[in-house]
N, C-alpha and C positions, 0 to 999 in steps of 0.2 A: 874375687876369683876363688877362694878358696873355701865359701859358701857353696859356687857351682858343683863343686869339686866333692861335696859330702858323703856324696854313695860311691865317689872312685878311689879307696886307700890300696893300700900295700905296694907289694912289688909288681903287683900288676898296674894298678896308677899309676904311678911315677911312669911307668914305660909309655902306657895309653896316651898318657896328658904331654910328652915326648911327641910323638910320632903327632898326636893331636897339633898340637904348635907345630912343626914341619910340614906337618901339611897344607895345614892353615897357611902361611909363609909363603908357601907353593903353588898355592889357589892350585891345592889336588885333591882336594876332602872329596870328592867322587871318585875319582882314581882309587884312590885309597881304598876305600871303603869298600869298593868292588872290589879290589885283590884280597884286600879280606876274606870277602863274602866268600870268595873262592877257595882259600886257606881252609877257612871254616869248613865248606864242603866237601873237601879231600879231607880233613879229619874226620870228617863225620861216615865217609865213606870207605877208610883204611885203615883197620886194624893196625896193618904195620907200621902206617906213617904216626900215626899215636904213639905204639912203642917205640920208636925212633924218637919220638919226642921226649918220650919220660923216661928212656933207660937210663940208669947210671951206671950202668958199665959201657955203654960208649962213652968214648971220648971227645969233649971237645968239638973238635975236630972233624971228629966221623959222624957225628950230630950235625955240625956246621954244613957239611960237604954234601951229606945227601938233601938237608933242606933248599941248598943251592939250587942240587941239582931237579928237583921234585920244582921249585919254584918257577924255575927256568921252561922246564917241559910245559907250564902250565901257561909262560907269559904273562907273568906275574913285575910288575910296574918297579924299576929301578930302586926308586925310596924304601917301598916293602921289602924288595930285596934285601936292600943294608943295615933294615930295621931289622930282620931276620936275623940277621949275619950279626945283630951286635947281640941280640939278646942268646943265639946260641954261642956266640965267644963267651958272655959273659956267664953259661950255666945257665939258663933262665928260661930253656924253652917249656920247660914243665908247664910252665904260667901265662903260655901262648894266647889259651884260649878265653881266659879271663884281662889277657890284656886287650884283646880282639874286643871281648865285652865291653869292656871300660872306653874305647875307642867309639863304639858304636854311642854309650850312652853320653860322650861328651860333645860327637856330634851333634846328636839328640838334642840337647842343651844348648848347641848355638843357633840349630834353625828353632828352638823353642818348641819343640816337640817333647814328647814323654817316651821313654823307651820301654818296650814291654816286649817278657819273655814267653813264650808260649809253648809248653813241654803237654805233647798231645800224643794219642794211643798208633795214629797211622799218620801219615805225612797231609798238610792240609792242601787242599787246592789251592790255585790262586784267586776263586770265588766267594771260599770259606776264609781267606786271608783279607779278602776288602771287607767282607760282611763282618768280620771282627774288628778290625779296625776302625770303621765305621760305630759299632755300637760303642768300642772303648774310644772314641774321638767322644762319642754324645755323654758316656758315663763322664770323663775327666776334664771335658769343658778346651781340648787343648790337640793339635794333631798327636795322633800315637805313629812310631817305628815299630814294627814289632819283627822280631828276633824267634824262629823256629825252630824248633827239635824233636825227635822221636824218641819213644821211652813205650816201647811195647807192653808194659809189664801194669803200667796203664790200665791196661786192658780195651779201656774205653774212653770216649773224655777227653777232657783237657788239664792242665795245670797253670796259670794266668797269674803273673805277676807283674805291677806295675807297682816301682818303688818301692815301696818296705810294703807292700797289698800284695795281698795273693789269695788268689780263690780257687778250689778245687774240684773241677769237676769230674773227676775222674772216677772210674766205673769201680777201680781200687780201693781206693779210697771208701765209697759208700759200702763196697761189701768189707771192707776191715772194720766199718764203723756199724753195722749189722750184727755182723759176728761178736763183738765187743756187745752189744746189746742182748744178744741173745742171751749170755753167759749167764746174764740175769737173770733172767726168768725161769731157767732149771732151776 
């Protein structure tokens, strides 16, 4: 098990491979997964709920209380809830979002799938989402998850990791790697 477990360490493992076995337990790894997904999306979507997550000058408490209530409004699945509720008693929400990831790729790992991130310049369709998954099923031999995010600064492109592989296609990227070439040539 703990070969499985080689891309999930720290403080965010230990919680992931947590909530991972309770689920498991639960036969809720779908449940689950989806309040995630949805966790995910209000961070991605809330400035504030981010700062609420990382401040340390809240309290405890006043950390605990609004993730409660933020969870609640969403109808977000009891187990996530307490899972919530233990990792902000214990300080730890900073690492929410990496234990979310570590969650995703240990399910990954029991349906035998590969999990891959995909940080891209505008939000992908759901067309450009099968199309990718599909070519990274035929690259890696193996079904792909893939896990999405925006990073405007991109410009263009994508960013593509699968396991310790990453490839970049990003429009950034080739113009930093231009500009670095030009230097040369004056």
């Amino acid at each position: 098990m703990a070969a499985d477990q080689s891309t999930i360490s720290g403080i965010a493992g230990r919680y992931a491979t947590a909530l991972f076995d309770l689920a498991n337990e639960q036969n809720a790894l779908d449940a689950v997964q989806a309040d995630l997904a949805t966790i995910t999306g209000m961070l991605d979507d809330s400035a504030e709920l981010v700062a609420v997550v990382r401040s340390p000058v809240l309290s405890r408490e006043e950390q605990s209380g609004a993730m409660a209530a933020v969870l609640d409004a969403a109808g977000v699945g009891q187990t996530v809830k307490n899972f919530v509720g233990v990792v902000g008693a214990n300080r730890r929400l900073f690492a929410l979002r990496g234990m979310i990831r570590g969650f995703n790729e240990r399910l990954a790992q029991h349906r035998g799938e590969i999990a891959a991130t995909v940080t891209s310049a505008a939000a992908l369709s759901d067309a450009q989402q099968e199309n990718l998954a599909a070519s990274l099923k035929q690259a890696m031999g193996r079904d792909v998850t893939i896990e999405t995010s925006v990073d405007e600064s991109l410009i263009g492109g994508m960013v593509v990791r699968v396991g310790s592989r990453m490839v970049d296609f990003s429009l950034a990227t080739k113009l930093a790697s231009l500009r670095l070439s030009m230097k040369g040539v004056g």
